[in-house]
Structures are given as C-alpha cells and as structure tokens.
KOLDORO-488124 format. One record per residue (C-alpha): residue in one letter; x, y negated, z negated. Coordinates in steps of 0.25 Angstrom, whole numbers, padded with zeros to 4 digits, always signed. Layout:
N
aXYZ...
//
This chain:
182
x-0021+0044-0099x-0030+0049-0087x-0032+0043-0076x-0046+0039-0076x-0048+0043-0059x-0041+0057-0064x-0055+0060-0072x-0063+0058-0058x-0054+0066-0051x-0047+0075-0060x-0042+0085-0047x-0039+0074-0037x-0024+0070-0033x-0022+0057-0027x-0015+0057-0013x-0002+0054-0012x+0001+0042-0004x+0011+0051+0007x-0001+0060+0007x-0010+0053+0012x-0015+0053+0026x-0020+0043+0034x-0031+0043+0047x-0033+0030+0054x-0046+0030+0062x-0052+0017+0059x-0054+0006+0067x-0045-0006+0069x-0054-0016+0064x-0053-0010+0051x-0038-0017+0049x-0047-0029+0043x-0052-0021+0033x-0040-0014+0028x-0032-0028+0028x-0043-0031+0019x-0039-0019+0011x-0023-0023+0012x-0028-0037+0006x-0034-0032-0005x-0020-0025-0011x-0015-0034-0019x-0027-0038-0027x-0029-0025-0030x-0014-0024-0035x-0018-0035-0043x-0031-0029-0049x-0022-0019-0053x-0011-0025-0059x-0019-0036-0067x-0019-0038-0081x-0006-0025-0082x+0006-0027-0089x+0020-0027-0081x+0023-0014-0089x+0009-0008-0085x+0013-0013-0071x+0028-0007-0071x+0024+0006-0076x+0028+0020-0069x+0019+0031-0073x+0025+0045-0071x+0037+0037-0062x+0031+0032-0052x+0028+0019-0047x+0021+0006-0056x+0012-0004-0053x+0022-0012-0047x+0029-0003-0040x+0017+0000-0033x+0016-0014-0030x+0029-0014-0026x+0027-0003-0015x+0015-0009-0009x+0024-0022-0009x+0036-0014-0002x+0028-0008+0009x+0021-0021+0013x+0035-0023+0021x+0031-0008+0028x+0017-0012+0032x+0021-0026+0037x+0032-0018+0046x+0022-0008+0049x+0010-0018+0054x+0021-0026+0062x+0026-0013+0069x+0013-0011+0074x+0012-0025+0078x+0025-0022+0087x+0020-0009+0093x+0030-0002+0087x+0025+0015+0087x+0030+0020+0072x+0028+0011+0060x+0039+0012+0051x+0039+0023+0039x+0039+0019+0025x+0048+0024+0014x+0042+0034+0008x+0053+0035-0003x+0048+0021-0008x+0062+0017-0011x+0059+0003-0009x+0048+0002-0020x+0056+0011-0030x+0069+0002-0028x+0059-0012-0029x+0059-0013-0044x+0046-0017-0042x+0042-0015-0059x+0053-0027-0059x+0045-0035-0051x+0032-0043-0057x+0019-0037-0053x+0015-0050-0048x+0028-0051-0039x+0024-0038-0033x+0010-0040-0029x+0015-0054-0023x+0027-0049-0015x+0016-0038-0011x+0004-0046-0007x+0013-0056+0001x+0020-0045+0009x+0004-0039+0011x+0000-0051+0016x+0011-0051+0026x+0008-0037+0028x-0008-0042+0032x-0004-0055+0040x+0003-0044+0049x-0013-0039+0054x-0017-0055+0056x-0008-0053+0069x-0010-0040+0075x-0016-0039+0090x-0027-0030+0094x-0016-0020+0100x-0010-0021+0086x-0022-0017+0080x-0023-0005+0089x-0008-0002+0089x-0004+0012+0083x+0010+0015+0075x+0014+0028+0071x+0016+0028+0054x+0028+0036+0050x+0024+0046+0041x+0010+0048+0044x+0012+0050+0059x+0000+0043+0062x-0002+0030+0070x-0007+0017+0063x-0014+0004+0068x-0014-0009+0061x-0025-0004+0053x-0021+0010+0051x-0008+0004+0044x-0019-0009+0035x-0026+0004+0031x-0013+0011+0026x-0007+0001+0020x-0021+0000+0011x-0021+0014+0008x-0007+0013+0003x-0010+0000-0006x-0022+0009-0011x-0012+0020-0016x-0003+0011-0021x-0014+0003-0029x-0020+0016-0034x-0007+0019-0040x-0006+0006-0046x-0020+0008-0052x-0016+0020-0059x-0006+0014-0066x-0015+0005-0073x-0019+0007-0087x-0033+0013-0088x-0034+0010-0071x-0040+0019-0061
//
C-alpha cells in the first residue's frame, strides 16, 4: 500500500537523519520551550502505539527497525544526552560522540521487551535527562561544547533542540510503521 503523504509529495525524499544539518541561532530563553517539546515524547510514543498489536508493534518493514526498536534507540541514547548536558555543566570543550553504528540498539533485543517496558525505562531516563536543565547556572546556559560530528558548538539549548529534532525522526519513523498512519 501507499503511503498516504507519498500522494502529497510524490518527488520528495525524506532527509536522512546524518544528513541533516543543524544552525543554532536562537536565543537562550528558548531552552523552556523546547524542554516543553522534550516533555511531550512520550505521550506522543503513546499516541502512537495505542490500540496496536505486539506483532504490528515488532514488525521490521524492509529490515529495518520496529516500533519498539525505535523506542528502544530513543531509550538508549537518554544515557548520551544525560552525559552530554552534564559535560557542559562541567565546562568540559567536546561533547562526547554517539555511536553511529547503533550497536547498542541492534544488540537490545528490544522486540523482546513489552512496549510498555520500553516507554517506561524510556520516559524515566527522559526525565532524568530534563531534571539535568532545573540546575544549570546562567554560565551554563551560555556555555558552548564543540559536538563531534557536526563540528559545531552547542549550548544547553542547542543540545534540548537536538535531542527534539531526533525524537521527531524517530517518531516519524514509528508513525510510518502504523497501519493506515501518516
């Protein structure tokens, strides 16, 4: 069947996540919007996987990842973010780099696991990753780290606003995996 959005935009490619590219120009004040954005993933995970069957939810279309290992990643890379936020907490100049071969989320077994496991283990590691902003100093909040892979710097809000951007490519992929979903 066809994707419904594929109608709309019959030539248009979606952006690869490593593809993507990033200006942060916005102010710092911001940071309370986008924590609001960061604290609205997992009821949109839930939106999402409501009323769908464990198969629906396991299922690997073309061999790549399901639902749940979607959920999975997200939940993975709380741990990243968390280190990230408290590194530039520390003044520390380079943020550590992710692992872009994902060999952590492949090696979870995450379609082992029950969706509502998974959307737990990740809103509580979230919420650790949020708790980390209620303490961050005005220096902080002004305090750039150079990310890895972009060779860009980031400020506490730079990295809020990244993290969103990856939630939202990660729920869009979820979303497209539901049955008659856009």
């Amino acid at each position: 069947m066809m994707p419904i959005l594929s109608y709309y935009f019959s030539d248009m490619k979606r952006t690869l996540w490593v593809e993507r590219k990033f200006t942060f120009d916005f102010p710092e004040g911001w940071i309370f919007n986008i924590l609001e954005r960061l604290r609205g993933t997992t009821p949109r995970i839930l939106d999402i996987t409501n009323y769908l069957t464990d198969d629906h939810l396991s299922y690997q279309m073309d061999n790549k990842w399901s639902i749940k290992e979607h959920i999975g990643h997200l939940y993975d890379l709380e741990f990243l973010h968390i280190k990230r936020i408290q590194q530039i907490k520390n003044s520390l100049p380079e943020l550590t780099g992710a692992d872009m071969s994902n060999q952590l989320t492949n090696e979870s077994k995450h379609n082992d696991q029950t969706v509502e496991n998974l959307i737990n283990s990740f809103n509580e590691k979230r919420l650790a990753f949020l708790a980390e902003f209620e303490n961050l100093s005005d220096d902080d909040q002004y305090f750039k780290s150079l990310h890895p892979r972009l060779r860009i710097f980031m400020r506490p809000v730079d990295l809020a606003y990244f993290t969103a951007e990856h939630d939202d490519h990660h729920l869009r992929s979820m979303r497209a995996l539901v049955p008659g979903g856009l």
